[in-house]
Structure formats: C-alpha cells, structure tokens
C-alpha positions in Angstrom: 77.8 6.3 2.1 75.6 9.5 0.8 72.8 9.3 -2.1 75.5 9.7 -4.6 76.6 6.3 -4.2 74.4 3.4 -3.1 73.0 0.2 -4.7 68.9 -1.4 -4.8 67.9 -4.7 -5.8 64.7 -6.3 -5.2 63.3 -9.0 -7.6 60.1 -10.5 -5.9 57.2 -10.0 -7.3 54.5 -8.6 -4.8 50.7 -8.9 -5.1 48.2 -7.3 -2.7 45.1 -8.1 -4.1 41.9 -9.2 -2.1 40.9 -13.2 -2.4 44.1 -13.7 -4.3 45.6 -16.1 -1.9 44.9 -19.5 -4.6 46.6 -17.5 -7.3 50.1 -18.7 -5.9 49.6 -21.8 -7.9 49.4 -20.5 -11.2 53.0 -19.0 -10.5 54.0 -22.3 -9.2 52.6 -24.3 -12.5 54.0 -21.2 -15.0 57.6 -22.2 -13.6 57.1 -25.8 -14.1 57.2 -26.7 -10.6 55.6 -30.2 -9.6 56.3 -30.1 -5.7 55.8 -28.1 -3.4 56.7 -28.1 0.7 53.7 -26.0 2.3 55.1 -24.8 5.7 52.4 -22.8 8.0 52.2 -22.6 12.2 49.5 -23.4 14.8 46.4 -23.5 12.6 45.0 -19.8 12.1 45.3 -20.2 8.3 42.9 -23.1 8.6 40.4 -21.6 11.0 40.3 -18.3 8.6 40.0 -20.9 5.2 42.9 -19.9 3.2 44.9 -23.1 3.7 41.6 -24.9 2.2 41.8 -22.4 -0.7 45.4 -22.8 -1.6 45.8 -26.6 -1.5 42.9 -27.3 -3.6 44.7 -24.4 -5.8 47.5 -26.8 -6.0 45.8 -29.8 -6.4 44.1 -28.5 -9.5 47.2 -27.5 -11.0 48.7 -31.4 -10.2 51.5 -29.8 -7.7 52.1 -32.6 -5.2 52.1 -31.1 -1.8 54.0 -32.0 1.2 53.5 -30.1 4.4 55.1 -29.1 7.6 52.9 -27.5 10.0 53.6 -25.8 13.6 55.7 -23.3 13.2 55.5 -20.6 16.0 56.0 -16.9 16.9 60.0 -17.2 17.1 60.5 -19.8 14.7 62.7 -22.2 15.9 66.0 -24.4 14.5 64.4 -28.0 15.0 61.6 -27.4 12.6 63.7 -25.6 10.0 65.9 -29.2 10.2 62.7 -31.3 9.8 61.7 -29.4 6.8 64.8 -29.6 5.3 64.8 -33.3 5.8 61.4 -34.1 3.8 62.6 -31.8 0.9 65.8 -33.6 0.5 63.8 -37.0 1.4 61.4 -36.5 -1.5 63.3 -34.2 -3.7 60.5 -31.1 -3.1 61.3 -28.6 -6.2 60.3 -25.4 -4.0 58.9 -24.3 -0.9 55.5 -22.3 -0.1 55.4 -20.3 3.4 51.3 -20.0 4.4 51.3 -17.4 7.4 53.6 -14.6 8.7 57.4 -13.7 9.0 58.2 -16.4 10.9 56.8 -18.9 8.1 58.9 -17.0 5.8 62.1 -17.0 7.7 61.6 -20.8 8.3 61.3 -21.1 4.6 64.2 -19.3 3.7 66.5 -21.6 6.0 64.6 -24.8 4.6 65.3 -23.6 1.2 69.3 -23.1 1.7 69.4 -26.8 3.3 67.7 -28.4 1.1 70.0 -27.9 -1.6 72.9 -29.1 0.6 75.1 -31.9 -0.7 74.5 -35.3 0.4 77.7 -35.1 2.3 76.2 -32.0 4.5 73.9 -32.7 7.3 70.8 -31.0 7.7 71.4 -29.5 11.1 74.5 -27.8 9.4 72.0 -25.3 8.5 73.1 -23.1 11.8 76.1 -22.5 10.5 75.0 -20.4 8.0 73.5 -18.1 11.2 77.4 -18.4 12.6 78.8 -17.0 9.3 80.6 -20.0 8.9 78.6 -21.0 5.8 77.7 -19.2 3.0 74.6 -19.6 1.6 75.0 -19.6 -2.3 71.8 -21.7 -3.6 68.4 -22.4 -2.4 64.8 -23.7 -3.8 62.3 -21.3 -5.1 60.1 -19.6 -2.8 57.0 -18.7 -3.6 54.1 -17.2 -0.5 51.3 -16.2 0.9 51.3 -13.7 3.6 48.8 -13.4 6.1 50.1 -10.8 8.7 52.2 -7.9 7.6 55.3 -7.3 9.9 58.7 -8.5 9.2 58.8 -7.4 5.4 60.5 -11.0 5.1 57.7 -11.5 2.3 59.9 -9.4 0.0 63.8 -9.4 1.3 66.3 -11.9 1.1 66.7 -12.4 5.2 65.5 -14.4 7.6 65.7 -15.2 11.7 65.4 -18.8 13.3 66.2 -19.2 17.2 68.2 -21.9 18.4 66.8 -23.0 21.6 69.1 -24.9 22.9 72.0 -22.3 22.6 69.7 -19.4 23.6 70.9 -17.5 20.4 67.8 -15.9 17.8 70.1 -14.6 14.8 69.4 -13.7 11.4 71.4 -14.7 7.5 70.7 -13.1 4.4 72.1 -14.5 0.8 70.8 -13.3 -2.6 69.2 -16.3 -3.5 66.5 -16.5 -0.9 64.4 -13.5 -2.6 60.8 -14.9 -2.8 60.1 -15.5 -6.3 56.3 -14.4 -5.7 54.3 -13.1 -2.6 50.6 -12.9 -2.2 48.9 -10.6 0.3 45.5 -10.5 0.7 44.0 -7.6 3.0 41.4 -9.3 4.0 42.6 -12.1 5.4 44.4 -10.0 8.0 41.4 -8.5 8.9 40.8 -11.3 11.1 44.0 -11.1 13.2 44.1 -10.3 16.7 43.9 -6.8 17.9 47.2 -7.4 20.0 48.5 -9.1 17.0 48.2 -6.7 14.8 49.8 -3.8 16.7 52.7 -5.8 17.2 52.9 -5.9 13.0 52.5 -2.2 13.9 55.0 -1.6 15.8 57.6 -4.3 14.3 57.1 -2.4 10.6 57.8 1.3 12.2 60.4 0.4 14.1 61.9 -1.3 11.1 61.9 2.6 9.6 63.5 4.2 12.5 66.0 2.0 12.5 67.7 2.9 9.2 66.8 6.7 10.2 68.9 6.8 13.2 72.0 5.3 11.9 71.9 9.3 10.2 73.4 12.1 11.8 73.0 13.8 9.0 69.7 13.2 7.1 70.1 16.2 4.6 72.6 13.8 2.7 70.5 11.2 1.8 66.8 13.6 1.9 64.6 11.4 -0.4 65.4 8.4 1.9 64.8 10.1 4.5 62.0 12.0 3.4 60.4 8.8 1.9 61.1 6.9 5.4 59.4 9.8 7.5 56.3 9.6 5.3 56.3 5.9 5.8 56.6 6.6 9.7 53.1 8.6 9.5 51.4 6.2 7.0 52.0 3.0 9.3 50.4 5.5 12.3 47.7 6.2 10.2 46.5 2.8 9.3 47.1 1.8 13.0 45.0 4.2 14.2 41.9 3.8 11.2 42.0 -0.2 11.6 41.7 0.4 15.3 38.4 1.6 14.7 37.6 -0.5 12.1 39.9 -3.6 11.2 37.5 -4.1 8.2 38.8 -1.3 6.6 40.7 -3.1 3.6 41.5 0.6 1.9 43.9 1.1 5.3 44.9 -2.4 5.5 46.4 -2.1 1.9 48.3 0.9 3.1 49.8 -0.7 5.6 50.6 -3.7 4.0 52.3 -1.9 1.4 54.2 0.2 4.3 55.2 -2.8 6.1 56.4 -4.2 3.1 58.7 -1.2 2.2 59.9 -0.9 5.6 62.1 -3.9 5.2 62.3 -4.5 1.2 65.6 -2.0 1.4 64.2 0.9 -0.7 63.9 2.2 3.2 67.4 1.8 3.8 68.6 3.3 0.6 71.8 4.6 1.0 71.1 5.0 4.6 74.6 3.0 5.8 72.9 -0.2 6.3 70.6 1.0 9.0 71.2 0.6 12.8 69.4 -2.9 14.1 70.8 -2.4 17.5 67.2 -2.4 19.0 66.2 -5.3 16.8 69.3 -7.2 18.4 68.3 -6.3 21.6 64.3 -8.0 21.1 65.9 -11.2 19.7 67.7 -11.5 23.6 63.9 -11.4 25.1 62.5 -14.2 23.0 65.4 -16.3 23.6 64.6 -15.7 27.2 60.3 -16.1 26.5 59.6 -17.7 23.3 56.1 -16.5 23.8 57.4 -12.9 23.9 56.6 -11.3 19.9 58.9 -9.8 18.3 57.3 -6.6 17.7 56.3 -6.2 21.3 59.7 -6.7 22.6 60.8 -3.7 20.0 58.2 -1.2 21.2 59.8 -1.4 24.9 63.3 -1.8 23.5 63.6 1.0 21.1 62.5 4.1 23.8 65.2 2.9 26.0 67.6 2.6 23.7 66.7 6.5 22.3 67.5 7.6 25.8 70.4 6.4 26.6 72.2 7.5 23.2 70.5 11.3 24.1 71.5 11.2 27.6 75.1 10.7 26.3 74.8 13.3 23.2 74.3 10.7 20.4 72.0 11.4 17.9 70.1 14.3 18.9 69.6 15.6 15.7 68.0 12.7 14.4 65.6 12.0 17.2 64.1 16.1 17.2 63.8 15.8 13.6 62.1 12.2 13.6 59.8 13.5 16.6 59.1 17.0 15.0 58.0 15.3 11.6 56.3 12.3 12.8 54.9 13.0 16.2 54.9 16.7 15.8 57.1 17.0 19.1 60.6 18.3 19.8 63.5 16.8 21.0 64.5 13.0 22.5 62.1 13.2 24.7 59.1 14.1 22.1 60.4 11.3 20.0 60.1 8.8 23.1 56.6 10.4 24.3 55.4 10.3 20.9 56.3 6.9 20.3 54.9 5.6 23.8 51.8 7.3 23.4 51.1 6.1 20.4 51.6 2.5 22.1 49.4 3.2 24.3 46.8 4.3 22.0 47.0 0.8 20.3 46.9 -1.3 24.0 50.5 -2.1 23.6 53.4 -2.6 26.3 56.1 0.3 26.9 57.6 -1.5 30.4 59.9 -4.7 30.4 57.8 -5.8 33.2 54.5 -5.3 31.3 56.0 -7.4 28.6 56.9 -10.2 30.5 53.7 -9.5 32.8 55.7 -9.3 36.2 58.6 -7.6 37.6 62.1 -8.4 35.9 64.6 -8.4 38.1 68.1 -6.9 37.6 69.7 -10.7 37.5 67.1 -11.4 34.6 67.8 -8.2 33.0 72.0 -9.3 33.0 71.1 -12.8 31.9 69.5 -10.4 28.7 72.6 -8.9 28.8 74.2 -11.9 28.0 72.9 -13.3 25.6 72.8 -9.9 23.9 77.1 -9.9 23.8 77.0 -13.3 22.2 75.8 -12.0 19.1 78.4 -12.1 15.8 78.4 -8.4 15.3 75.7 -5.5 15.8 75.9 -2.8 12.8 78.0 0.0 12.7 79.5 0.2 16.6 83.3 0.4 16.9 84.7 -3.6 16.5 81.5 -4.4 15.0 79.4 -4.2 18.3 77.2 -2.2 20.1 79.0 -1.4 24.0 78.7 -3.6 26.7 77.5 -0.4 29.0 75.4 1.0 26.8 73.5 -2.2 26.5 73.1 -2.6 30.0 71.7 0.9 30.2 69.2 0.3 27.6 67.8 -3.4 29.6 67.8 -1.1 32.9 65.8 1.5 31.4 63.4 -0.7 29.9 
C-alpha cells in the first residue's frame, strides 16, 4: 500500500456544537423515524441533564422512546442481547447511543441483531465478533457523545466483551456508520479528571498505531504528517484542560482530534494500522472489567515499543515519532516522552499501578492467554502477533 493507491469513506455526519445535544431529534423526525431505542450506562448523563434534554427533544417531535440503561466501561454481550430483544419485540425503527464509546459500540451490535430474521436468535449476535457472520444490515444510528475517546461516534466498528468466554473483540460492516453524531464540548467538561486522560490517552494511541505499522513514512508523508500533527494537538488540549477543563476552545480541538484518530482519514493508506497494543488492553479488561480501556493502552503501548526496538523493529518510526512529537530521539525518547507525558496527566505507566497491586507472572500468562485466543492481530506473519513477543510485552509492562 503507498499514497498512490488507497481508498476513504466516511458518511456520518458530525456536529460539535455547544448545547446541541436535543438537536438529534430533528435528524431523527427529518428521516421519518417514529421509534427510537435510547441506550446510555450508569447514570452520568442524567446527573449532568442531557438525558432530560434529549427525551423531551423526542417527545416533542412524537418519537416513541424505549430505553435500555446500564451499560458500562467494557460493554458487555448480555446487554447488547437485551437490547436487541426489545427492538425486535417492539419493532424500534433506529437506535440512539447517549454516552461514550462503549454506548456506541453496544449500539452498533444492537443495530446488526435487530434486523436478524425471525429464524436467528438474538444471542447469535457473537458470531458476528467470530467472523462467522457477516453483518450486512442494521437500523439507523443516530448519537450523542458525551466523552471523546474511541472515535466509534464516527466509524463503522465496534467492541463488546463476552464475559463468560473472557474474549473483548471487535466487528466492523459498512452499514453501522452513524447516520448523525452530536458532540457538545461542554458537556464533557464535567467528566472526571482520570476519565478524561484516559480519552486522552485512548485517542493518541489510536494515531500511533497506524504510524508504526510504517517503516517507511516518506511514502505516505501527508498521512503521516497529518497523524504527527494530530499527536501534538491531542497533547496540547491535554495539557490546557488540565488547567482548565472549562476551556471549551481546547475541548473542541480535542474532540475533533479524537474523532479523526479513528474516523480512518488517520489511517489513510497507512496499511490498515498496527492494533497490536489495542489487542493487547482488550486481554486486561477481560481479566478487570473495571480496568478502561484507555488506561490499559498507556501501559501497554511503551512495552510493546521496547520490545520491537530491542529486537531492531521499527526504529525508524519510533525516532521520528519521538523527534516530532516529544522533541526526543530514539525508542527510548519516544517511551520517555510518552510516560512523561502520563505522568503529567496523573495517569498509570506500570501493570501493577493499573491493577493497583502487584501482578504476578501467573496473572501476566493468564493475559497471555487470552491474548492468543484472539481471530487474528493485523499484519504479523499468519495473521498474528508472536507468542514471545507478546509475552515480552505483558513482562515489561
């Protein structure tokens, strides 16, 4: 793949506008749509007023709303089956995801099932996370955001965690675009401090990752140029709304970074990107559903730098990625760079700070583990990333 020959396709709609939250239901009435299933997680979006906002939105426009609330951190399989259940109980023409990534993802899964045949049963929805399905029509989804992290608010993917096998995986299909996404900078404002580094941290990570699939960035320089500047601007708004988390000028920066970091125009023709570290999070929240996704990547992705240095892989990539965003050299610049700026925000760079005690080498194989169950991991030889080099990267966490 070089920038002579790659493809782009994005067709959600993206607002960032402040207050704008209520707005989603004129999109929903301009397409005609009567019902709606509104799918949100443990309450924030009530204590902050937007869920109050958008369901008298709704009401006004005579969309008939059914809801599924509690949906957590590391959204899991046996809500994404209850949801799909009351849309195909009550024939719900779209679905509406009030919160973060995980909200989204949930949706996207919900949207795929409900359109099922009567002869599939809901819980069939894992299959499309095995590849054994194929995910060719879904209900409209139309959101709201209220924490910028996964980007899910403008791709076509999704992650759900299936408890009971101890597997977190991911599908994607063309069809489960959001129609339309609303993202209000304010609203995040009143996040979590810890919360919003790991949005952060999740968003810059999701940068690097198409960057060091590239051994040789000068083939596809706007990406990569484009993805660098991304890098700083995602620092930058850290480090302003660290100060002051009021400040809605650097919160629309972000956003818009954190939206671009997974929307694909970061991974223009860059090979697909890498997504090894991202693989190697999902095995921690398997293990601690309570362990975000973003902070599990911020201790991931240093280890995994260093073990592909120490064996001569990549080092091209990492100097230039430390020279242009941390204004170091080399693999180590890129990992002191990146830790420091952890750090800075109050954010874990140990396994054991993560899990808040020591993990022992048994808990670091049963990581392992559940790490090699995984379908494939991008762009390794047989379609996964090496048993030993895995290992490494859980020891050196």
């Amino acid at each position: 793949m070089s920038i002579t020959n790659f493809q782009f396709y994005n067709p959600t709609k993206l607002v960032v506008k402040h207050d704008a939250a209520p707005e989603i239901a004129d999109y929903i009435a301009a397409d005609n749509i009567k019902s709606v299933l509104l799918v949100y997680g443990q309450g924030s979006v009530k204590r902050i007023g937007v869920y109050d906002k958008v369901v008298e939105a709704l009401k006004y426009k005579n969309i008939t709303i059914y809801e599924l609330p509690g949906v957590r951190a590391n959204p899991e399989l046996q809500t994404v089956i209850k949801g799909i259940d009351i849309c195909r109980c009550h024939k719900i023409e779209a679905v509406l995801p009030l919160g973060g990534g995980s909200t989204y993802d949930s949706c996207k899964a919900i949207a795929v099932g409900a359109c099922f045949s009567d002869d599939i049963k809901s819980e069939q929805i894992w299959e499309c996370y095995e590849n054994k399905r194929i995910a060719e029509k879904a209900l409209p989804i139309y959101g709201v955001l209220t924490i910028s992290a996964t980007g899910s608010e403008m791709n076509n993917g999704g992650v759900v965690q299936n408890d009971a096998l101890k597997k977190k995986w991911s599908f994607d299909a063309d069809c489960l675009y959001p129609k339309v996404s609303i993202v209000d900078p304010k609203i995040q404002s009143f996040l979590p401090w810890y919360q919003q580094v790991n949005g952060f941290v999740d968003a810059f990570v999701h940068v690097v990752e198409s960057l060091i699939n590239i051994d040789e960035p000068e083939t596809v320089e706007t990406t990569y140029a484009y993805d660098i500047s991304l890098c700083r601007s995602i620092i930058n708004a850290g480090d302003k709304l660290q100060i002051n988390t009021n400040d809605h000028v650097a919160r629309a920066n972000f956003i818009w970074a954190a939206t671009c970091a997974l929307n694909y125009m970061s991974g223009v023709a860059m090979s697909g990107g890498d997504w090894a570290t991202h693989l190697l999070q999902h095995s921690m929240a398997a293990v601690d559903t309570k362990i975000s996704h973003g902070a599990g990547l911020g201790v991931a992705f240093p280890a995994f730098v260093k073990v592909n240095a120490m064996r001569g892989l990549r080092l091209k990539t990492f100097d230039r990625i430390a020279r242009e965003v941390f204004n170091k050299q080399g693999w180590q610049g890129l990992i002191e760079g990146f830790q420091d700026m952890l750090k800075r925000w109050g954010h874990p760079t140990t396994l054991n700070e993560l899990f808040g005690r020591e993990v022992n080498e048994e808990e670091r194989k049963e990581l392992l583990r559940i790490f090699m169950m995984f379908p494939l991991c991008l762009h390794y030889p047989d379609g996964k990333l090496p048993e030993d080099i895995a290992w490494e990267t859980y020891k050196a966490m």
